[in-house]
C-alpha positions, 0 to 999 in steps of 0.5 A, a space after each residue: 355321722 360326726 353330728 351324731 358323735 359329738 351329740 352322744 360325746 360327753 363334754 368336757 366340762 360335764 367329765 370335768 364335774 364328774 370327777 369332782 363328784 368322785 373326788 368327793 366321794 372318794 374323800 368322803 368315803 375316807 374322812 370316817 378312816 381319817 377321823 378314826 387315827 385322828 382320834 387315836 393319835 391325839 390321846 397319844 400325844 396329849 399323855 406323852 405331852 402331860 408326862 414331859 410336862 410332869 417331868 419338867 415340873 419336878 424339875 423345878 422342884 428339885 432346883 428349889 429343894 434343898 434337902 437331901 432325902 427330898 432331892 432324892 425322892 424328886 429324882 425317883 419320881 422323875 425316873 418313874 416318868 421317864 420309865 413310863 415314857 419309855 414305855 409308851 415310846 418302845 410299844 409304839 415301835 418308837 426305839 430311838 425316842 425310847 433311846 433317848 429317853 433312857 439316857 436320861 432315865 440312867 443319867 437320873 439314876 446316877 444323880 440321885 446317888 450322888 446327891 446322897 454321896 455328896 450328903 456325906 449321910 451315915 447311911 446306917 443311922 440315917 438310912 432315908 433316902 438309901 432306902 428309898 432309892 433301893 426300893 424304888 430300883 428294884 421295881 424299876 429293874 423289873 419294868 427294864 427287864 419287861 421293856 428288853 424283851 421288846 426290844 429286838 437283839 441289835 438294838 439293846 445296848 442302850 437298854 442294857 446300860 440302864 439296867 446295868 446302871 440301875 443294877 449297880 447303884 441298887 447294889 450300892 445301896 445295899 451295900 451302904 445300908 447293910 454292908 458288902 456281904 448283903 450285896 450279892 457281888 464281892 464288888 458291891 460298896 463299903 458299908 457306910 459309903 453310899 458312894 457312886 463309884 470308885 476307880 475300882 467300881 466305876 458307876 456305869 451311870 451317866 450323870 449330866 
């Protein structure tokens, strides 16, 4: 009897390889699955790598150029691409990325009225610039307002400083090429002044 059961008893060595072979297998069966992500995953980051790398790139722009309506188109496109990254980072379930990125984004927002506060510009006989910021924030509120939706009800309060920032220099900008009354808020600027924010209309803006 016992002779008989250790003829018929698989040995160790034959279990052994057999589930190497299901390893295998099983492995195998799931490279297709893996391939599949990885192929996902890499366009992902190779474009959210391409955009930092454009965003560096115009900030070596900005650190070279010297004048000032050229200054501030450097600095919409830089907030351009940092919408985009938001963008990219709030669809992927990425908040605190996205987070970040929008502190950024205020912080630019911020700087491009500054440079032309620091200008000292007449922005009624040179409205360049001016324009060109109000213009570009006016999409880019748009594309805030889209990117809020997204976000669930506790975590907006970084989302909503930036359109908070964006909203006030929009209507500073009016303000400075049109006058006060074109602002829609009684607070809105002085005409001519362009300026970023005063200690009775501070700028939620963060510059760095």
């Amino acid at each position: 009897m016992a002779t008989f059961e250790a003829a018929t008893r698989p040995s160790s060595r034959s279990h052994l390889v057999s589930e190497r072979s299901l390893g295998r297998r099983d492995w195998l069966r799931s490279l297709p699955v893996c391939l599949a992500i990885l192929s996902l995953a890499v366009p992902v980051l190779a474009q959210d790598t391409k955009l930092e790398r454009k965003y560096q790139g115009q900030q070596a722009k900005l650190r070279r150029q010297g004048n000032t309506v050229k200054k501030v188109k450097i600095l919409i496109r830089m907030s351009a691409i940092d919408l985009e990254m938001v963008s990219r980072r709030v669809r992927r379930g990425l908040l605190s990325e996205a987070d970040r990125i929008l502190v950024r984004y205020s912080a630019t927002v911020g700087r491009a009225e500054q440079v032309l506060k620091d200008s000292k510009r007449d922005p009624q006989r040179k409205p360049a610039g001016f324009k060109h910021l109000e213009i570009s924030l006016r999409k880019q509120l748009r594309q805030l307002d889209d990117l809020r939706a997204l976000y669930p009800f506790d975590r907006q309060q970084v989302i909503d400083g930036a359109i908070a920032c964006a909203e006030a220099v929009k209507q500073r900008m009016i303000g400075a090429l049109f006058g006060p009354d074109n602002t829609g808020r009684s607070n809105g600027g002085s005409a001519g002044s362009g300026q970023a924010g005063t200690a009775e209309d501070p700028s939620p803006c963060r510059i760095e």
